[in-house]
N, C-alpha and C positions, 0 to 999 in steps of 0.2 A: 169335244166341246159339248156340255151338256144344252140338250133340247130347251128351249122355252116351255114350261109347263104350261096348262089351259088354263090359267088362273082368271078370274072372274074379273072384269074390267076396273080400273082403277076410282074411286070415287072421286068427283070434282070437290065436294066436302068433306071432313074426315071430323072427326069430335077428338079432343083433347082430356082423357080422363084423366091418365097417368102420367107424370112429367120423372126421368132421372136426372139428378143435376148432379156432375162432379166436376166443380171446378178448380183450379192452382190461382185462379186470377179473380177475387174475391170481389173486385169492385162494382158494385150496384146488385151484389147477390141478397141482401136481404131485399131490398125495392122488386126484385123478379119473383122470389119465392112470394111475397105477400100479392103483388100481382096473379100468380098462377092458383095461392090459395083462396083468394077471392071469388075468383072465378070459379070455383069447386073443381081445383086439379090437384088429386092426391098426389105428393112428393113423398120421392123414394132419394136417398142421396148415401154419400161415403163419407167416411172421415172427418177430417177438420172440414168440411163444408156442410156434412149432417151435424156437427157439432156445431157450427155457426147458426146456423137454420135454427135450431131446437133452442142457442139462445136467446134467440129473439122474439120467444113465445110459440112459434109455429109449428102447423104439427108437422112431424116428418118419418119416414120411418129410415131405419140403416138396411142397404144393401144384404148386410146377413142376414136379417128380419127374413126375407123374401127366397134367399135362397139355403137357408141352414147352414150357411157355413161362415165359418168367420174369417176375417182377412186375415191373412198369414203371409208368411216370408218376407217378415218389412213393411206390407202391405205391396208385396210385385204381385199377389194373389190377391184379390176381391170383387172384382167384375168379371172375370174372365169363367161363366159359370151357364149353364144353358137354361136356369130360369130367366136368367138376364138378355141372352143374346136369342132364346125363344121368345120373349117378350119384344122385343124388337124387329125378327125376324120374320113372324108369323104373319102368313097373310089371314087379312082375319074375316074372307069371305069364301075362301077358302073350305070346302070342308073338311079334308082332311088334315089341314094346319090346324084348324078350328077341334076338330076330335084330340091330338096332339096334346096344346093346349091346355084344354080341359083333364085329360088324361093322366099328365104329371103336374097340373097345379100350377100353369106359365102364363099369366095376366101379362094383358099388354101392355106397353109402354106404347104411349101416342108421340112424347117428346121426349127428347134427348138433348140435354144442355152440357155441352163438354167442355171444356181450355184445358189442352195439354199442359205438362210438366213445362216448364220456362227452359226447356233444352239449349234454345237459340241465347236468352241471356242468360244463361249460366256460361257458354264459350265465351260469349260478350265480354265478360267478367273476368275470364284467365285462370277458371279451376281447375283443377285440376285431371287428370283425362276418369281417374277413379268416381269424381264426383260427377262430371258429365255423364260416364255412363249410367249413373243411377237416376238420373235426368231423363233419358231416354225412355218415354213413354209408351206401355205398351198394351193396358186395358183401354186406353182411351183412343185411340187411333183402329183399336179394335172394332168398341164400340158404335167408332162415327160410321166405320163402313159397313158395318151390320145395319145400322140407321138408314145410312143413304141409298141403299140397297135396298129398302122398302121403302123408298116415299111414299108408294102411293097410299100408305099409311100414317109414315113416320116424318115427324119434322124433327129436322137436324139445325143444331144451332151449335158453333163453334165460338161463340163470341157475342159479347151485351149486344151490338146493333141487331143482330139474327134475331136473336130469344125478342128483342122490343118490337119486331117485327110482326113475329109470332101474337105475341099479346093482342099488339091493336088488330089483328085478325080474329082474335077470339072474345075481343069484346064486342064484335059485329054482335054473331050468333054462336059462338062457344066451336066452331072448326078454324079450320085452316084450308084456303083453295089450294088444286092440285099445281096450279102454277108456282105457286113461294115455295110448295113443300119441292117441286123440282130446282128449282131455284138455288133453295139452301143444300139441297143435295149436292147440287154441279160444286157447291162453292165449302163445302164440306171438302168434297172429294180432293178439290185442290189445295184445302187445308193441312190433310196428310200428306198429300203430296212432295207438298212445299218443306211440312216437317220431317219426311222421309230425308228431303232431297238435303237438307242443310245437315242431318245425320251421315249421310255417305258421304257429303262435302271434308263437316268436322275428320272422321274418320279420316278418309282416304289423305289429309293432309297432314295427319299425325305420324301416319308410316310413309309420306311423301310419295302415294299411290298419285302421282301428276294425272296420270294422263289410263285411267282405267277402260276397259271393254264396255262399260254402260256408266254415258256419262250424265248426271242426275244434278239441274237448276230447278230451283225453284225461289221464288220471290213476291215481296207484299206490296201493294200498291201504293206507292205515297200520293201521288196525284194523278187526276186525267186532266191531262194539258187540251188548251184551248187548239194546237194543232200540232204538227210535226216538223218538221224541216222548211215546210212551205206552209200557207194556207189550206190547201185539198187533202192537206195528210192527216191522218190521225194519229196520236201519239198519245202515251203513259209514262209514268216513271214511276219504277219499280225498286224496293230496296233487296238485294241477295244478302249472301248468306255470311260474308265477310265483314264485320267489324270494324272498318278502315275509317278514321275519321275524314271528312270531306262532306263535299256537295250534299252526300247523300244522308249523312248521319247529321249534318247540322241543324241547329235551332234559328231558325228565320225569325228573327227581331222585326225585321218590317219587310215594306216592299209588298210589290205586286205579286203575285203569285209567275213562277220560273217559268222560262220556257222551254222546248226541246232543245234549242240551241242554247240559251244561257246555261243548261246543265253540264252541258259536253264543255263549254269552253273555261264552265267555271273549275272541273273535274280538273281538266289541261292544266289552270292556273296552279288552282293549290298543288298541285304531285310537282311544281315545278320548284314553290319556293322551299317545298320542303327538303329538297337539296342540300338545303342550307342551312346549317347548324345555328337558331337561334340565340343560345348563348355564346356565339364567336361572332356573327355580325346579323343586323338586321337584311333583311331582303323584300324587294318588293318586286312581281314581275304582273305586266299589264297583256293581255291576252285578247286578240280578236281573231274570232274565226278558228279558233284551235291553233293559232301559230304564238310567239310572245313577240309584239312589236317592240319591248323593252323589257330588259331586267335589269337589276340594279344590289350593288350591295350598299350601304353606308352606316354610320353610325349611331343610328337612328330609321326608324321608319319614314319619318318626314324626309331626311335627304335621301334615301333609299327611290322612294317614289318621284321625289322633283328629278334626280338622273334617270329614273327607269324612262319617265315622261319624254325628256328631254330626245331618246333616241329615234321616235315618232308618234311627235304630238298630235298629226290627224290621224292616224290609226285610231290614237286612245280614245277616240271620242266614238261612245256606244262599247266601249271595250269591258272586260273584265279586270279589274284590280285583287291580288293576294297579298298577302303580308305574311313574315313568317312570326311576329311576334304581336304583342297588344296593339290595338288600333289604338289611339290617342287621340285627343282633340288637336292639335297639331297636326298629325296628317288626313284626319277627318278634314278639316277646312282645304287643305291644298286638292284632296282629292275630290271635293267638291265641287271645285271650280273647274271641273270638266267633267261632260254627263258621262256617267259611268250607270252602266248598266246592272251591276253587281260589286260588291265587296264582300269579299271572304276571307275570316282572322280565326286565327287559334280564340281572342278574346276580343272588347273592348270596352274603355271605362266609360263612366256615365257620361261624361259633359261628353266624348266620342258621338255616345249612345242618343244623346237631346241634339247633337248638330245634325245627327242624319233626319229626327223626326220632321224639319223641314224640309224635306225630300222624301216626300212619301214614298214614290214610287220608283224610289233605288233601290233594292235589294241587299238588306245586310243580312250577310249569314257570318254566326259564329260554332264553330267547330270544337273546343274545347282542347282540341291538344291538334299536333300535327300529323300525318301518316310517318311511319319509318320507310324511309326511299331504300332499306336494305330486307323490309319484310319482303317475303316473293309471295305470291299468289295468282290467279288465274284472271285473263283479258280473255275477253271472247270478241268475238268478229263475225257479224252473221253474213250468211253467202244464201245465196237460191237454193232452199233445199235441205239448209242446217248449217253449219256455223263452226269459228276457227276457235281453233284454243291455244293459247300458249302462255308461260309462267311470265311477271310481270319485270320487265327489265331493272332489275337491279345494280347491274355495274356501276362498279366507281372507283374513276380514274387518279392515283396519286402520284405523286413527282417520280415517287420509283419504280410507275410502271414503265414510263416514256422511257424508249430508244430512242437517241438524238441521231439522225441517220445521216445528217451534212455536216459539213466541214469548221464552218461557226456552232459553236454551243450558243441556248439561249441563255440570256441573262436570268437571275434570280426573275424578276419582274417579270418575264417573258413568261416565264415556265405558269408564274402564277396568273397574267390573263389566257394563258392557253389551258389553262386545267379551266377556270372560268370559261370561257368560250366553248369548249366541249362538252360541258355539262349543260349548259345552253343548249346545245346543238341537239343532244339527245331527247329535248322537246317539240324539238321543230321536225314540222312534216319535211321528206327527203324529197326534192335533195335541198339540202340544208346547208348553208354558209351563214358562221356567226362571225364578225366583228369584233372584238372587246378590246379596251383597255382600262385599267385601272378599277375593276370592279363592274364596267357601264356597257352594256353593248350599247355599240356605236351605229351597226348597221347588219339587217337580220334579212335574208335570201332564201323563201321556202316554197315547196311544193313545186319546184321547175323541172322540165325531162330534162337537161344536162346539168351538169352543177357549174359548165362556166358561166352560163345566165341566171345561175342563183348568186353566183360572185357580182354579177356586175349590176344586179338589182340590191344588194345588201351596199355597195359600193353608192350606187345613186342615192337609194335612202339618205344613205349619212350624208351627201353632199346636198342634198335637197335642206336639210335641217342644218347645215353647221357646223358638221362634227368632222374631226379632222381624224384621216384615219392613219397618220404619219405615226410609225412608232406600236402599229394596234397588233393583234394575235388574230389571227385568223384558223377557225377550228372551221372541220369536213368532218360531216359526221361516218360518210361511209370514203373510201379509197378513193384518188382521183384518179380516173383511168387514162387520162392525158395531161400533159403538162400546163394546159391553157386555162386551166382553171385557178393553178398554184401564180399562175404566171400572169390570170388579173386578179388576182387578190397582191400581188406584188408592185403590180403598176397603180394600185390603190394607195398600198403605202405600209401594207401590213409586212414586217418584219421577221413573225417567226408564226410557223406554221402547224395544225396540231391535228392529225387524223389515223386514220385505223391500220393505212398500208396493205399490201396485199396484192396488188395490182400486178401481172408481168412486165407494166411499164412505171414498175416503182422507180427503177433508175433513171428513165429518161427526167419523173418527177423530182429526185434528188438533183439530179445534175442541171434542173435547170434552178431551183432552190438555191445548190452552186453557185451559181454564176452571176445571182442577183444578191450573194450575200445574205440569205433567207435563211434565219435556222429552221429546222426543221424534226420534229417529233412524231414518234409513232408510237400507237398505242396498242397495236395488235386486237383491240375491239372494235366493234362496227355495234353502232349505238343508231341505225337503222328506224326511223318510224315513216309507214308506210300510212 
């Protein structure tokens, strides 16, 4: 580990002579260059960004100007050069950096204004892995940590709020205090970081590297929430490094600003309707707490939501609503008529869009398209100490996975609210019992230690509201390790039964199935959320 050298104490002022700018993300670069020029800060820049500068009148010089060389390889070679990273580098109170310096002709650079290559929207995008890699930026991640590495000289700016930062510090008296120049360094640092981290992401997901020896997040801030889980907690929300349209990718039309809970339960909502193939039927499912108090299919989003409603209507209230198709003014008004704390759509039209403006402080997010429930990708789970990982549950169960294991086959109808029902099921916290029939759960049983008391709370639900569970499909999302579970979802009224099996008392479970006339299916998956 090398020594700390005796270098000379950091100054709380620093002056700003020299600025390099190479930017990919051109917005407000001439307003910054004329800023830095006003101020008498000679600019040094590259490429299409010294060629933007220069036509805008400004003086500027080219990177090769200062180091004799010219960019080459495409331009993968043009910073990567030691009047550049000497310029940066050098402490410059230093004597012997300062001899150095003078030596080979290495003028400092006080500022550094960088925006990497758009690596992360170029994946965004779906190019191709040839064109990402040429994406992947590598004088410029260079540079930032050459920079950040010398605050106590150099200010590092990743991005237009840094560099406007920088300015109105140097329009005081022409420095920067040593506080911002640490500052921007800390947050430089996590810059690359974060773009490291979304490059070994990209990567490792291309060769299906799941689960590597060094595993690398990193993510950008979308907001700091007023608290966390409670009032005393603090919390953020951050965007990673996957693509996936949802909570996190969407355009907030209105509404208060989210909260830590609204994000998780609205996350829950959408991964649930997107189940369901919009162009086969519409879907609506309403979400409190991370569990779905209803989901619904119908032919239409309007009837979708009045059944989804209907299987518990004081749940919905404060709940979250998704839709898997356009929000409409039609089911804008229904969903209205109960405080909903969020709504999230692939889209919604205008008159949609004017009913919510009287509800200001509902939350409409629109999404632009839906997740694929068959993409996989990584969930994490944080523990004391670090954190779980595992690929993102994609099963999905069709008519011809089920083994029918009893003695009656289910009817057409059966089979189809028991695929329903289990698809259900795979949302709900375990232990899990869904209800359905005919597209609607009827009555929904989550997060219990046994699952015979998740049957007899899904069971009460539906008789609290009205809904008869004569005739219904009853899914388990994990094995019933006793028969008393199958056997009050029977006394319920539920007729054919839909779960993973597995158990060593699978037969006592068929044979009591048996004897009540229960058909009963197996699907050899365990759909599991803990």
């Amino acid at each position: 580990m090398p020594a700390a050298p005796d270098y000379p104490k950091a100054p709380n002022h620093a002056p700003v002579r020299r600025a390099l700018i190479s930017v990919s993300d051109k917005t407000g670069l001439i307003e910054t260059a004329q800023a830095l020029h006003d101020l008498g800060v000679e600019l040094i820049s590259t490429g299409g960004t010294r060629a933007a500068i220069a036509a805008a009148g400004l003086p500027v010089k080219d990177v090769s100007d200062i180091t004799g060389f010219p960019e080459m390889m495409d331009g993968r070679v043009k910073t990567l050069h030691p009047i550049v990273h000497g310029g940066l580098l050098g402490v410059r109170d230093a004597p012997d950096h300062k001899a150095a310096m003078d030596d080979h002709g290495i003028g400092g650079i006080d500022l550094l204004y960088v925006s990497l290559y758009p690596f992360e929207a170029t994946v965004a995008k779906g190019a191709d892995f040839d064109t990402c890699v040429e994406n992947i930026d590598i004088g410029g991640p260079a540079m930032i940590r050459s920079a950040a590495k010398n605050h106590a000289y150099v200010c590092v700016c990743t991005g237009p709020d840094a560099v406007a930062q920088v300015i109105e510090a140097l329009k005081v008296d022409g420095t920067t205090p040593l506080s911002l120049r640490k500052l921007l360094a800390a947050r430089a640092y996590a810059r690359t970081a974060a773009y490291d981290a979304a490059i070994a992401g990209w990567f490792a997901a291309e060769i299906e590297d799941w689960f590597p020896p060094i595993l690398t997040l990193g993510g950008g801030r979308i907001q700091t929430m007023r608290y966390g889980e409670n009032p005393h907690q603090h919390a953020a929300f951050y965007r990673g490094g996957e693509d996936r349209p949802g909570v996190t990718t969407a355009r907030v039309v209105q509404g208060k600003a989210l909260s830590y809970n609204n994000v998780a339960d609205t996350d829950a909502a959408f991964e649930l309707v997107a189940e369901f193939d919009p162009a086969e039927q519409a879907a609506v499912a309403i979400i409190k707490h991370a569990n779905p108090c209803g989901v619904a299919t119908g032919l239409d989003v309007t009837a979708a939501y009045r059944r989804a409603l209907e299987c518990d209507p004081t749940s919905a209230f404060g709940g979250i609503v998704a839709l898997n198709r356009t929000l409409d003014a039609a089911a804008a008004t229904e969903i209205l008529k109960v405080f909903t704390e969020v709504v999230i759509a692939p889209d919604a039209d205008e008159d949609a869009i004017k009913l919510f403006e009287a509800k200001k402080n509902v939350r409409l997010l629109l999404t632009g398209a839906l997740p694929d429930p068959r993409k996989t990708g990584g969930v994490f789970r944080s523990v004391a100490g670090g954190f779980l990982m595992q690929t993102r549950d994609v099963s999905r169960i069709t008519a011809g996975d089920l083994k029918i294991v009893t003695t009656r086959e289910p009817t057409l109808a059966e089979i189809k609210d028991m695929l329903f029902a289990f698809t259900i099921g795979k949302h709900v916290k375990s232990n899990a019992i869904v209800f359905a029939r005919d597209g609607q759960t009827l009555g929904v049983g989550a997060g219990q230690m046994n699952r015979k008391d998740s049957a007899r709370i899904a069971a009460l639900r539906a008789a609290d509201f009205g809904l008869d569970l004569t005739g219904s499909a009853c899914a388990s999302e994990a094995f019933f390790p006793f028969a008393d579970g199958l056997i009050q979802a029977a006394e319920a009224g539920a007729t054919a039964i839909i779960q993973p099996g597995g158990s060593i008392r699978d037969q006592e479970v068929i044979d009591a199935a048996n004897a009540r006339g229960i058909a009963m299916a197996f699907t050899g998956v365990r759909v599991f959320r803990h």
